[in-house]
C-alpha positions in Angstrom: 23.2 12.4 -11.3 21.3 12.1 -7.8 21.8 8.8 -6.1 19.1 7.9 -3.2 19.3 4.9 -1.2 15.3 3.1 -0.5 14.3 1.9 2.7 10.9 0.0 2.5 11.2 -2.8 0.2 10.4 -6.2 0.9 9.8 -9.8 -0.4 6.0 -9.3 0.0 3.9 -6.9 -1.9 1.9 -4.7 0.0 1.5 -0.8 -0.2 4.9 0.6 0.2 6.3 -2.3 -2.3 3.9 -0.7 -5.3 4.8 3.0 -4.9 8.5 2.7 -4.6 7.8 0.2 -7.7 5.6 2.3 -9.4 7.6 5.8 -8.6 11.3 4.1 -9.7 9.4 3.2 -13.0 8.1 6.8 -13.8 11.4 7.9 -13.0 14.0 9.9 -14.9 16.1 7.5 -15.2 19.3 10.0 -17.0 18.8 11.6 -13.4 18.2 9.7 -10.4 19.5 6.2 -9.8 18.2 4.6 -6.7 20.0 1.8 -4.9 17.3 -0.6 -2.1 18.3 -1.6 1.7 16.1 -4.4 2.7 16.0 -6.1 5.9 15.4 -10.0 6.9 15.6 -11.5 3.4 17.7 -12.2 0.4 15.4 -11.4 -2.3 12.6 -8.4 -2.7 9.7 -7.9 -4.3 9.6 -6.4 -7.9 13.8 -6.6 -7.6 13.9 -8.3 -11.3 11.8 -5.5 -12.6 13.8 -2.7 -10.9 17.2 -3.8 -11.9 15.5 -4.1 -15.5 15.5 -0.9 -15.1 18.7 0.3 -15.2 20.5 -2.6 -16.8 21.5 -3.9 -13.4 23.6 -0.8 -12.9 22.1 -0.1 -9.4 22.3 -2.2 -6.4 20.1 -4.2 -3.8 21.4 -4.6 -0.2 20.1 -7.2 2.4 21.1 -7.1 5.9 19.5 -9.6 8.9 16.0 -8.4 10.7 16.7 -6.1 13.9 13.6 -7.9 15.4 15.2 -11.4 15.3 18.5 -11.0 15.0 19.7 -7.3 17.0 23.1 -7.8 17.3 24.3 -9.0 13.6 22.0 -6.4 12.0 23.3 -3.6 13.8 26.9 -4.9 13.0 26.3 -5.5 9.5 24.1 -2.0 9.3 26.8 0.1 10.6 29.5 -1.7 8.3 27.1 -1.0 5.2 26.9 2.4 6.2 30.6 3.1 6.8 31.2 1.5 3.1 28.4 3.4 1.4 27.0 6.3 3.8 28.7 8.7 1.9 27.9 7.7 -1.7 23.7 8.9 -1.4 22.2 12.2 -1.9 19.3 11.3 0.2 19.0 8.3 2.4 14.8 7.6 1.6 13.2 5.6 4.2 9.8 4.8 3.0 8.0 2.8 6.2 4.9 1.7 7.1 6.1 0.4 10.6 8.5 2.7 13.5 10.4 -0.3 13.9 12.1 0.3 10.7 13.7 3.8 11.9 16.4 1.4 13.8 17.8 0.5 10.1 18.6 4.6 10.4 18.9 6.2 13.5 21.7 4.9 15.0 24.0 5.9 12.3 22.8 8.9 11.1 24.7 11.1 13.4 27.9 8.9 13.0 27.7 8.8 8.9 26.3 12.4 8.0 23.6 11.3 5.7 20.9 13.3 5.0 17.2 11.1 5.4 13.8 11.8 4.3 11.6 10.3 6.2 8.4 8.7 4.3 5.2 7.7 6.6 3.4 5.4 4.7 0.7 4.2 8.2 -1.5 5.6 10.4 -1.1 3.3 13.5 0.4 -0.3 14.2 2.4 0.3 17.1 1.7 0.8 20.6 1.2 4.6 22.0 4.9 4.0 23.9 6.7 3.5 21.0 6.2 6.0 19.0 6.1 8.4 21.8 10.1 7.5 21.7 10.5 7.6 18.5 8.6 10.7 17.0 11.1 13.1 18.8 14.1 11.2 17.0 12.7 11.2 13.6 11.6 14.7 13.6 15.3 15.5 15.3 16.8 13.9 12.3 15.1 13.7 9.1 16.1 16.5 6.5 13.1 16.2 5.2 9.9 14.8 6.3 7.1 12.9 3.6 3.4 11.3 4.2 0.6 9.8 2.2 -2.3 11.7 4.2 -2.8 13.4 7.7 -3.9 10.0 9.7 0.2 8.9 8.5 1.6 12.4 9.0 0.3 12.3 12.9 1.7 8.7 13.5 4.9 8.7 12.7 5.3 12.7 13.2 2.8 14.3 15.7 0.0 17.0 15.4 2.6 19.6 16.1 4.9 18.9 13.2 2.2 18.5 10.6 3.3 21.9 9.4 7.0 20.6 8.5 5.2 17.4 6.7 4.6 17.2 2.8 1.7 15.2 1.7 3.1 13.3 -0.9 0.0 11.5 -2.9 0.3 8.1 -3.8 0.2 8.6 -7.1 -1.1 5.4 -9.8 -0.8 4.7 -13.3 -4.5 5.2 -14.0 -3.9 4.1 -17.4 -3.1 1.0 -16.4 -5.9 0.6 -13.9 -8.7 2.0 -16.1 -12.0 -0.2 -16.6 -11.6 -2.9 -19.0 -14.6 -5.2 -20.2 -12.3 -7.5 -21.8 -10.0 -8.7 -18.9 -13.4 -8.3 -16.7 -14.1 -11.2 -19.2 -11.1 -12.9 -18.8 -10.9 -13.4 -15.3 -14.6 -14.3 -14.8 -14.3 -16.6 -16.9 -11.0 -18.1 -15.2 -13.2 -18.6 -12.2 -15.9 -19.6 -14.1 -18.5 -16.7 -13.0 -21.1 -15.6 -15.1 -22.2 -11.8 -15.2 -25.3 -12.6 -13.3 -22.5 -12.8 -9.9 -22.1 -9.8 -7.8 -18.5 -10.0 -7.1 -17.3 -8.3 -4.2 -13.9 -7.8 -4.0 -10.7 -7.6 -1.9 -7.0 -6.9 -2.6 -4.5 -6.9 0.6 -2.2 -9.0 3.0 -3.7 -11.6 5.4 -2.9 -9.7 8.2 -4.7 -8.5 11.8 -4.7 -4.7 9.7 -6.6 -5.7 7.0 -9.2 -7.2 8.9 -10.4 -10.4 7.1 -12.5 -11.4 9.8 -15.0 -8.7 9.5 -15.4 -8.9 5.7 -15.8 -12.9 6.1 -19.2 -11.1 8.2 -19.9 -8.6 6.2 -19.8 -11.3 3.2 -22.0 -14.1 5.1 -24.6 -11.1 5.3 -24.6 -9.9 2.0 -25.1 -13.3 0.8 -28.2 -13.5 2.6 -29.5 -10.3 0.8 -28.3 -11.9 -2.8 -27.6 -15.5 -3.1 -25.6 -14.8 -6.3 -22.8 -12.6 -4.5 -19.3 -14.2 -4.2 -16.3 -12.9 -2.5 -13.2 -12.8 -4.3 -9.9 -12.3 -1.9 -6.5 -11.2 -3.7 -3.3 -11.5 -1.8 -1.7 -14.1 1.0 -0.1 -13.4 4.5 -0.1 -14.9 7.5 -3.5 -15.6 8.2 -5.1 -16.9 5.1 -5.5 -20.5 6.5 -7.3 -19.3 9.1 -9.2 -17.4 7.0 -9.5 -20.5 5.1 -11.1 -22.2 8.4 -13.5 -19.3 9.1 -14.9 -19.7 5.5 -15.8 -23.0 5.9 -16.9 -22.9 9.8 -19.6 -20.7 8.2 -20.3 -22.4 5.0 -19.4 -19.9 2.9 -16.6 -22.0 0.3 -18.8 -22.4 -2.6 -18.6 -18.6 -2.1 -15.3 -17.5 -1.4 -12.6 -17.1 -4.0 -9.3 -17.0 -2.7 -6.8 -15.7 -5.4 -3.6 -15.8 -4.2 -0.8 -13.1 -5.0 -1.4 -11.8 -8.4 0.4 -9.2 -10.0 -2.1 -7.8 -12.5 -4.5 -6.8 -10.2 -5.8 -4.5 -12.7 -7.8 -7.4 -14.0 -9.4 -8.3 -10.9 -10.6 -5.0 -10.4 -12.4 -4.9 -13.6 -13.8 -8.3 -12.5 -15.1 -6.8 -9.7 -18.5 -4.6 -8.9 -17.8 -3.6 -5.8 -14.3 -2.8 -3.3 -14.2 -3.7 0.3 -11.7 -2.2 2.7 -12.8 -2.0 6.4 -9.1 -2.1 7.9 -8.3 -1.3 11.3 -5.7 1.8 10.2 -4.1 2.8 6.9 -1.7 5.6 5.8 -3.7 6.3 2.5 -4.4 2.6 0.5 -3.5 2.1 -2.7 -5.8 -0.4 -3.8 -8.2 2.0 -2.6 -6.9 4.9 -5.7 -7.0 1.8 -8.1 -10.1 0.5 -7.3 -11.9 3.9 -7.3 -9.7 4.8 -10.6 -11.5 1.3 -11.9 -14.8 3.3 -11.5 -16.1 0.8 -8.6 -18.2 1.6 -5.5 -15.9 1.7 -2.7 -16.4 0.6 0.8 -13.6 1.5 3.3 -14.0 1.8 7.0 -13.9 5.2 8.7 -10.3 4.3 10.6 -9.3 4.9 6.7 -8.3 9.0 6.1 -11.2 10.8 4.7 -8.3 11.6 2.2 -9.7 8.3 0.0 -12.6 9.9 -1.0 -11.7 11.1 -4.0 -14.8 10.0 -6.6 -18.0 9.7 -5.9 -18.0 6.1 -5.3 -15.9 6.0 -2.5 -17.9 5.1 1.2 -16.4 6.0 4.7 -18.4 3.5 6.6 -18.1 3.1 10.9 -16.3 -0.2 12.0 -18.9 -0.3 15.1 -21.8 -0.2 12.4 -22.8 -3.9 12.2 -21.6 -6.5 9.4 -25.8 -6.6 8.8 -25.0 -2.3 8.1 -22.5 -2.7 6.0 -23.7 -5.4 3.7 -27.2 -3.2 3.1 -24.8 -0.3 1.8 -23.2 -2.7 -0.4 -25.8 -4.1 -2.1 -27.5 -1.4 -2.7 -24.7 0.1 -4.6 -24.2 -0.1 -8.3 -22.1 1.5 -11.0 -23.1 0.7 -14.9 -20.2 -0.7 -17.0 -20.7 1.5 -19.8 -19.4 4.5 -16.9 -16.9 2.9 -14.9 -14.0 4.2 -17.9 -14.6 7.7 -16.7 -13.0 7.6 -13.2 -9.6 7.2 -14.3 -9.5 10.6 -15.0 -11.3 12.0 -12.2 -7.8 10.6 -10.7 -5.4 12.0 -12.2 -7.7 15.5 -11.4 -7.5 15.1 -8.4 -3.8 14.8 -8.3 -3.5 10.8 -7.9 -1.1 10.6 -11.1 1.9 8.5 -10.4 3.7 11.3 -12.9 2.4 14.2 -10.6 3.8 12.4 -7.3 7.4 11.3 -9.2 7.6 14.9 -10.3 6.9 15.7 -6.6 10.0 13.8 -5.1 12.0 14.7 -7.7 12.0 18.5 -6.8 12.6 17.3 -3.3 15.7 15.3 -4.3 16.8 18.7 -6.2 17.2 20.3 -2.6 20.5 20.2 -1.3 
């Protein structure tokens, strides 16, 4: 049996928290066990469902932030990997930040371990950074992972794209398949009638996701169909101020704001059409599930071209005006009767969350 120890989890859900979820679930489980390393918390995200998994056979380890607290987390790092260093395959650091390579690279060299490296962004930190970091990680890393080209050129650089496997980010397009039913359900739980143009939003309230422009976008859409309404999934650090903004510009008769929600499936088929004009991404995937829920997709061009995969996915400019992007949006529509069929324009196109475990397993096969 394989043993691999995850970098990446944390107590929020985001990106990175779904596909180490969704690829230790699709896992064979007689085969691989995976133990988690998480940093500034006690408690992660999806950890009940993980240790479900394997009876509560594998383990979760916390040590304190490097950002806030340097001197302990290097302390207890290096006497976590003394104890356990030796007992991985693979050490699988799955990030969507360079800060997190310092929860590796000082002990690599000191502990043997063999690291895959996993780049899950395509920006975030400054230009100086990464510029000392990239040499290290591509020093380093055994093997070297990313969702698209935008994440393999952050983390990696232009000249080692060569050495990089795209790894998709796979979904469970069964799961996140048009349903009329739930679209029925959570309307009805907000108490919208099918004469509302939903438009819709799943992500962190964070600088990245770039609430501020879709709060725009939405005030102008509004003024092209009075019966649109903005529904917002997630929390972060910035919802009350997005909470402020919404009602600075009248707009909280409008504006849903839905908190965390873990079947997100539902809201998708609630919605009619997906907005995403982030400031960078690796490769989003509440971008694959929305377009796998057969909706017209609107992502902003700092997004890989890599998202496109149906027909009803939109690469739109982020210095095109909020007036731009709302006539694009409401002119789009997508029957309900045809939404059902995009699931497996998915999987196709080699988005199954089976394809991408199969994927890293033959990676974890290599000695």
């Amino acid at each position: 049996m394989k043993k691999i120890l995850i970098i990446g989890l944390t107590e929020r859900m985001g990106g990175v928290e779904t596909f180490i979820y969704n690829t230790t679930r699709f896992s064979n489980k007689q085969k691989y066990v995976y133990d988690y390393l998480a940093h500034g918390t006690d408690k992660v995200v999806f950890q009940e469902e993980i240790s479900k998994f394997y009876d509560n056979e594998n383990h979760f380890y916390f040590v304190p932030s490097v950002k806030r607290n340097p001197i302990q987390a290097l302390r207890a790092l290096s006497k976590f990997y003394k104890e356990h260093g030796g007992e991985y395959d693979y050490v699988h650091l799955q990030t969507g930040a360079t800060s997190e390579l310092m929860y590796v690279l000082p002990f690599i060299n000191k502990y043997k371990f063999k690291l895959i490296t996993h780049s899950h962004n395509g920006n975030g930190y400054s230009p100086v950074i990464n510029s000392i970091f990239k040499p290290l990680v591509n020093l380093t890393s055994t093997k070297k992972l990313s969702c698209s080209n935008e994440a393999t050129d952050w983390l990696f650089g232009k000249k080692y794209e060569d050495n990089v496997e795209i790894i998709n980010n796979g979904i469970d397009s069964e799961q996140f398949t048009f349903n009329l039913e739930k679209r029925k359900y959570i309307r009805n739980k907000y108490n919208l009638t099918e004469s509302k143009f939903v438009v819709g939003h799943i992500g962190r309230f964070s600088e990245q996701k770039n609430h501020v422009f879709i709060i725009k976008i939405f005030k102008e859409i509004v003024k092209k169909n009075s019966n649109a309404v903005l529904m917002l999934v997630g929390t972060g650090e910035l919802e009350e101020s997005i909470k402020e903004l919404v009602k600075k510009n009248n707009l909280i008769d409008k504006v849903i704001f839905c908190g965390l929600q873990k079947d997100t499936a539902a809201y998708y088929s609630a919605f009619d059409v997906f907005l995403m004009p982030s400031l960078y991404e690796g490769l989003p995937i509440v971008g694959i599930e929305a377009q796998s829920e057969g909706l017209p997709c609107y992502f902003s061009t700092s997004i890989s071209e890599q998202i496109k995969i149906t027909k009803n996915a939109n690469l739109v400019s982020l210095n095109n005006s909020s007036a731009e992007w709302a006539k694009k949006i409401t002119e789009s529509k997508v029957a309900l009767n045809e939404r059902k069929g995009f699931a497996k324009v998915i999987n196709d196109n080699g988005y199954s969350i089976r394809g991408t475990v199969r994927k890293l397993e033959e990676i974890y096969e290599v000695d």
